[in-house]
C-alpha positions as CSV (number, residue, x, y, z in Angstrom):
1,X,140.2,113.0,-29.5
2,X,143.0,111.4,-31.7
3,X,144.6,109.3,-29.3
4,X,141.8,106.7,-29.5
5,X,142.3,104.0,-32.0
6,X,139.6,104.6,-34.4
7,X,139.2,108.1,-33.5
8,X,139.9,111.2,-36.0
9,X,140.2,114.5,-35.8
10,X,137.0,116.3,-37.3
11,X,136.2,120.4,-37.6
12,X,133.4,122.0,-35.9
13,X,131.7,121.8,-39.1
14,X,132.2,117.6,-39.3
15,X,130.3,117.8,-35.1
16,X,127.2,119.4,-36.7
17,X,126.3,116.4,-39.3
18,X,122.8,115.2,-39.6
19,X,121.8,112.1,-38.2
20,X,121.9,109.2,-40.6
21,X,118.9,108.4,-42.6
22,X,115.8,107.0,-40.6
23,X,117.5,108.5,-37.4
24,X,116.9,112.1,-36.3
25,X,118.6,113.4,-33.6
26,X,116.6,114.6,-30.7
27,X,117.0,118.2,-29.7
28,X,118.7,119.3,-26.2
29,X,114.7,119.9,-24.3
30,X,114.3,123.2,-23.3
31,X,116.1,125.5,-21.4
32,X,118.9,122.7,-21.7
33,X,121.7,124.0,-23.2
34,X,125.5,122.5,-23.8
35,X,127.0,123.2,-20.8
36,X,130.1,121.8,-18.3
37,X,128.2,119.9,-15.2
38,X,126.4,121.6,-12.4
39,X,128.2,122.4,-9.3
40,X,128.1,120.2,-6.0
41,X,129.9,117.0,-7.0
42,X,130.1,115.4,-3.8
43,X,132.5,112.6,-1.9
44,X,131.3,109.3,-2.8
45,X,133.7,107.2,-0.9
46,X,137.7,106.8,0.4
47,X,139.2,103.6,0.4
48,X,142.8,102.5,1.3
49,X,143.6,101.1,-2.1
50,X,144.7,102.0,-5.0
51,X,147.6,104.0,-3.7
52,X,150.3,105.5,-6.1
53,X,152.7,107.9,-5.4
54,X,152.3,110.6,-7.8
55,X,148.1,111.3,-8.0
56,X,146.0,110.2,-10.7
57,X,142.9,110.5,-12.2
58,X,140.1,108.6,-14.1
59,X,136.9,109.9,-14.5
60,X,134.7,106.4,-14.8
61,X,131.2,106.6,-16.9
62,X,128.6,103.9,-17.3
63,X,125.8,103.3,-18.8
64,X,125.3,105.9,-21.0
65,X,122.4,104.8,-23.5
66,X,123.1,107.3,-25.8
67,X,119.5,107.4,-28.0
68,X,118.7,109.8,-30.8
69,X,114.7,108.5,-30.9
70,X,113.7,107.7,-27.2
71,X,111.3,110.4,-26.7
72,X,109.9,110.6,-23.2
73,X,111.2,107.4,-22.2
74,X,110.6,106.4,-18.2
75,X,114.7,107.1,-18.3
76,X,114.3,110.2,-19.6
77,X,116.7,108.8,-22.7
78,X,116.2,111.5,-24.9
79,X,118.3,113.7,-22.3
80,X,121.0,111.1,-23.2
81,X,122.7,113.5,-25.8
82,X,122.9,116.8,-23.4
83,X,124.0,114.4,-20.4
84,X,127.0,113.2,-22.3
85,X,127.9,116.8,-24.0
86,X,128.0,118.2,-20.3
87,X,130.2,115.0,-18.8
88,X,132.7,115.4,-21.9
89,X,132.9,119.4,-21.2
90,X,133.2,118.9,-17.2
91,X,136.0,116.5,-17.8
92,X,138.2,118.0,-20.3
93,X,137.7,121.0,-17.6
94,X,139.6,119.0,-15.2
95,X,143.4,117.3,-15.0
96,X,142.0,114.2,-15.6
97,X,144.4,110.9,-16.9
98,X,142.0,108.8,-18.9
99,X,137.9,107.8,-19.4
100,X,137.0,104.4,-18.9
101,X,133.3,103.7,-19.7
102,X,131.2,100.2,-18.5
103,X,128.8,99.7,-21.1
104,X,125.8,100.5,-22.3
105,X,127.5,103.3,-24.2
106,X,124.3,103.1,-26.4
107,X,121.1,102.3,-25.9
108,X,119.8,99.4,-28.9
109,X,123.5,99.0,-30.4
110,X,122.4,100.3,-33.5
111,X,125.2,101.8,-36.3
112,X,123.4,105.1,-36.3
113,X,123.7,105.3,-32.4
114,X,127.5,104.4,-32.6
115,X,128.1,107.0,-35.6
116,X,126.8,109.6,-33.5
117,X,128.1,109.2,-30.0
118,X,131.7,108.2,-31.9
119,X,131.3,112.5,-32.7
120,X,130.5,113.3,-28.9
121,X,133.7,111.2,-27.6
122,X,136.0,112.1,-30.1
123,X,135.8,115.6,-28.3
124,X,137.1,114.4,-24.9
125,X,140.8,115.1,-24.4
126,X,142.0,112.0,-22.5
127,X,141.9,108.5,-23.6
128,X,138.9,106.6,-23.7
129,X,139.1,103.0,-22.8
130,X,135.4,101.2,-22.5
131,X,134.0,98.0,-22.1
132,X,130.9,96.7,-23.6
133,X,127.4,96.0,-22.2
134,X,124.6,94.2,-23.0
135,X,123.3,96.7,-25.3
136,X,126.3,97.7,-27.1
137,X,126.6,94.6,-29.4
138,X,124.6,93.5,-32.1
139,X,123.9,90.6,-30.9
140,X,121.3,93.3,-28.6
141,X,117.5,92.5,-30.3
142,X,118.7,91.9,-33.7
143,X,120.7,95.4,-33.8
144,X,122.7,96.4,-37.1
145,X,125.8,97.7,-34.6
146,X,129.0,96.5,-33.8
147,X,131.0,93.0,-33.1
148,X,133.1,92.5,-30.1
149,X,136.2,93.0,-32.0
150,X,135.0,96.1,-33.6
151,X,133.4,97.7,-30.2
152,X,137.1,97.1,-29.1
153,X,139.3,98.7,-31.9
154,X,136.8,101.4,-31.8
155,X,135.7,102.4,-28.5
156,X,138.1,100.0,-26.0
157,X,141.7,100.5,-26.4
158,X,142.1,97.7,-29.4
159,X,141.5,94.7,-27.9
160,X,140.2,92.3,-24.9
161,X,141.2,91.8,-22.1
162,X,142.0,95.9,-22.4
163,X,144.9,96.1,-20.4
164,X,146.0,100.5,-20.5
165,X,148.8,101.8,-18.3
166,X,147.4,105.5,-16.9
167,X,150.8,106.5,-15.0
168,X,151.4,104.5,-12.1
169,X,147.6,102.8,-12.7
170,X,147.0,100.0,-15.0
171,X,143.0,100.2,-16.3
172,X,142.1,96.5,-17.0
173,X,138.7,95.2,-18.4
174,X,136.8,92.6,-20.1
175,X,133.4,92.0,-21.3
176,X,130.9,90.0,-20.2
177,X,128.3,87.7,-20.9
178,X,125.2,87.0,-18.6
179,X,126.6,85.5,-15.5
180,X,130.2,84.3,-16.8
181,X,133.1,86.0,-17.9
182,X,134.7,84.1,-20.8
183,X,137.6,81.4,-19.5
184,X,140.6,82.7,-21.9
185,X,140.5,86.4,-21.2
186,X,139.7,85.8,-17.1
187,X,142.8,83.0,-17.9
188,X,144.6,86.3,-19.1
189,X,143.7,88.7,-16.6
190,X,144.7,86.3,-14.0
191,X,148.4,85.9,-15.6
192,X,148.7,89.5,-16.3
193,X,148.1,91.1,-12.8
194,X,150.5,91.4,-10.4
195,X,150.3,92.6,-6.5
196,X,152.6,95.5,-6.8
197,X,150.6,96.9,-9.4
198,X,147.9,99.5,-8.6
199,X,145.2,98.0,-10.4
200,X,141.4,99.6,-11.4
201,X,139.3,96.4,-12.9
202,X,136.6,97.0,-15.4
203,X,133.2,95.2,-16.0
204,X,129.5,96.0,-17.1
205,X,127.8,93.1,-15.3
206,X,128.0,93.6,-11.7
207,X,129.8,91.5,-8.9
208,X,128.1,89.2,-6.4
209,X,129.1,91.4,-3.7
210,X,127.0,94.6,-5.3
211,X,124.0,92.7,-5.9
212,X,124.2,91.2,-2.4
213,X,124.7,95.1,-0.9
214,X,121.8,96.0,-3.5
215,X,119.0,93.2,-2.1
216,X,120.1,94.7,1.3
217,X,118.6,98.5,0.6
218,X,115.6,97.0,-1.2
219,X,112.1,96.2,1.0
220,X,111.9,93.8,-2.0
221,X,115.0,91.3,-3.1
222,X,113.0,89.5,-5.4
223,X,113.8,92.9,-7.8
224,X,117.2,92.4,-8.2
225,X,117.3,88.2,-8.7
226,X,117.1,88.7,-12.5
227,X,119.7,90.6,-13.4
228,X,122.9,89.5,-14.7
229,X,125.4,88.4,-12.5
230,X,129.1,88.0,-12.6
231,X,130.1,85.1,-10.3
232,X,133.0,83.8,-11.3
233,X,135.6,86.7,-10.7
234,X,137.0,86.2,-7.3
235,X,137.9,82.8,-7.6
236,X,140.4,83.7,-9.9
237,X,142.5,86.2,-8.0
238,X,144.3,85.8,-4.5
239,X,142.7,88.2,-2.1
240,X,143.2,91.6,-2.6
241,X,145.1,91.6,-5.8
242,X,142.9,93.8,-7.6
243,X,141.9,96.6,-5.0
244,X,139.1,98.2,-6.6
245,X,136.6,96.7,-9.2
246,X,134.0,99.0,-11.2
247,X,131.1,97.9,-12.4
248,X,127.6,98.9,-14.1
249,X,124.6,97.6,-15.4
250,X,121.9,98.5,-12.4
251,X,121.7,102.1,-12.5
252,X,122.4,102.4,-8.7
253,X,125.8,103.7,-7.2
254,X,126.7,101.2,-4.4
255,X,129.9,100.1,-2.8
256,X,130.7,96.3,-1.5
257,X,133.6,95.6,0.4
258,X,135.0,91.7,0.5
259,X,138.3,90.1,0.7
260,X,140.2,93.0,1.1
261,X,138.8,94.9,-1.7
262,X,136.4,97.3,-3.1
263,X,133.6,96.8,-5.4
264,X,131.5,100.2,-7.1
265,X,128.5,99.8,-8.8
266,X,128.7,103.2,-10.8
267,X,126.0,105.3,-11.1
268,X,124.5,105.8,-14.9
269,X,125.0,109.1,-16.3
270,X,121.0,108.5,-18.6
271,X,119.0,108.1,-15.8
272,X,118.6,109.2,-12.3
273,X,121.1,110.4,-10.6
274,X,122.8,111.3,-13.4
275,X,126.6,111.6,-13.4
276,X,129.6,109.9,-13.3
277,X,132.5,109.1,-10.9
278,X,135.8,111.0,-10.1
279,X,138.6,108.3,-8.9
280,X,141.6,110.3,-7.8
281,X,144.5,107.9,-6.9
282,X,147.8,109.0,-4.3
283,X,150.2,108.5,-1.7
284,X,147.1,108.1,1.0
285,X,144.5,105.7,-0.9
286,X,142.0,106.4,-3.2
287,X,139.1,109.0,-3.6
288,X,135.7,108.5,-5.7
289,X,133.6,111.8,-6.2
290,X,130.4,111.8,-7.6
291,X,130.0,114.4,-10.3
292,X,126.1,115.3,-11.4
293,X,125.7,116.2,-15.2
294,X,122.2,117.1,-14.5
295,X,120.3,120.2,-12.6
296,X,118.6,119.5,-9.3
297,X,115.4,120.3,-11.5
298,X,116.2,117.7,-14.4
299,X,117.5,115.3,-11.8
300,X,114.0,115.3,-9.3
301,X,111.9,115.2,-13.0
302,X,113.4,112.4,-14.0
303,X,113.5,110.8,-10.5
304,X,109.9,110.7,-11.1
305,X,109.6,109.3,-14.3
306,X,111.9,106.4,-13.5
307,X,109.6,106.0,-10.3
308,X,106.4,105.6,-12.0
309,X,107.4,103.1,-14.6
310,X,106.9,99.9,-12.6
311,X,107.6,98.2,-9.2
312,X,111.3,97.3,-10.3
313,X,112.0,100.7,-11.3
314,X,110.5,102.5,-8.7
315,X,112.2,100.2,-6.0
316,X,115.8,100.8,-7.5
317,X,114.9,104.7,-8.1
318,X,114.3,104.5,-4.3
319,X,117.8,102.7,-3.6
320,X,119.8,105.0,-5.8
321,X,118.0,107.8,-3.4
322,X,119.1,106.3,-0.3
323,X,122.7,106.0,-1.3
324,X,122.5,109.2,-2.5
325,X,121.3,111.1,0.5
326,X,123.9,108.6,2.6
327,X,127.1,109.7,0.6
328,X,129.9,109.6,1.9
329,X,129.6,105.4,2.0
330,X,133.3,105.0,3.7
């Protein structure tokens, strides 16, 4: 992909380097082979808004945690590689507008890690406009990775708060810290957006009202209270000013509806259920389908590994199932 600042056009023979020194690149596990994503991507939801008049669409990734050394992780991380080859194929398959990814895009924000999923996007034919999480920087557990400004000229559309016109649509993001977006860029964002403009809002850290929507599937709420947070984003916009906001960071696909709009938790494309989400955008509303990148086989196996880690994991494995088997949620 060229059209990405700090992308480059590479030959077939550049995609097949080895992985930097003290890294080596996990194979693809048996029988698993590059490939464009299963069939069966289902409806995940229809809501009112956004609405433009000619369609549009944005296929939405999170949490990635691309690895190259997690072998036989409760995640199933070392699948991260041949998740992310069969998203990219799937979606340069399809008339799709843009990419917008939530974070995580790697798993211990390491320069290696970067280096080589940097070789798996540059293959994707639309833009690529991402936001970071809390394992992208290297401020992540003493990682050698990237800076904020660096993640953003190489991976987020140049710099924050990402702003991207996509037709009609205007693809907006910024990153967060643990429970606060930073005062200048939400100062920004709330100059910037206006109520005639279709807008798609990007975060990593979830939204009050997914968390809230996420203690209500679990027998245990007590699992959720320590993750991160954002709280302070609807304060700053009038009601319904930014229809639909996208977010990350739990590895559950939910949908929260409050103050006339719509909050998605997206569901990670590393761990179960693996995929990522298809927003089509027209005349009559908007559409979110849920697109796998995993078999039914790889998907129950690593069901199970996420299940037996510990109580949290196995409680959210649980919630992710029950939206799952509930879809369509609207």
């Amino acid at each position: 992909m060229t059209d990405r600042p700090g992308a480059s056009a590479r030959s077939e023979s550049d995609r097949s380097v080895p992985a930097p020194d003290g890294d080596q690149s996990l194979p693809a596990p048996e029988g698993e082979r590059p490939r464009a994503c299963p069939d069966g991507d289902r409806l995940f939801a229809r809501l009112p808004r956004p609405c433009t008049e000619d369609p549009h669409r944005i296929a939405v990734l999170s949490d990635v945690h691309f690895s190259m050394t997690e072998a036989r992780t409760s995640k199933q991380l070392h699948r991260t590689p041949t998740h992310l080859r069969a998203a990219v194929r799937d979606i340069n398959r399809r008339d799709i507008d843009a990419v917008v990814c939530l974070g995580d895009l790697v798993h211990r924000g390491r320069s290696a890690e970067y280096d080589r999923v940097a070789v798996r996007l540059d293959d994707l034919d639309p833009p690529l406009y991402a936001v970071p999480g809390n394992h992208d920087l290297s401020s992540y557990e003493g990682a050698d990775g990237l800076e904020l400004a660096s993640f953003a000229e190489r991976f987020g559309g140049a710099s924050y708060p990402l702003a991207a016109a996509v037709g009609e649509l205007t693809v907006r993001g910024v990153p967060a810290t643990a429970g606060s977006l930073d005062p200048a860029m939400l100062a920004t964002l709330r100059d910037r957006v206006s109520a005639d403009e279709p807008t798609l809002l990007c975060l990593h850290y979830p939204t009050q009202p997914v968390v809230a929507r996420l203690r209500r599937l679990v027998a245990d709420p007590s699992v959720v209270q320590a993750k991160r947070i954002v709280r302070d984003f609807a304060s700053v916009f009038e009601q319904g000013v930014v229809p639909l906001v996208l977010t990350g960071h739990l590895h559950v696909p939910l949908l929260a509806r409050r103050h006339g709009r719509a909050y998605v938790g997206a569901p990670p494309l590393c761990t179960y259920p693996q995929g990522y989400l298809l927003v089509r955008t027209d005349p009559s509303g908007c559409r979110l389908r849920f697109v796998p990148v995993a078999d039914a086989t790889t998907m129950a196996r690593t069901k199970a590994a996420r299940a037996r880690h510990s109580t949290t994991d196995r409680t959210l494995t649980d919630a992710a199932a029950d939206v799952m088997g509930s879809l369509p949620l609207v």
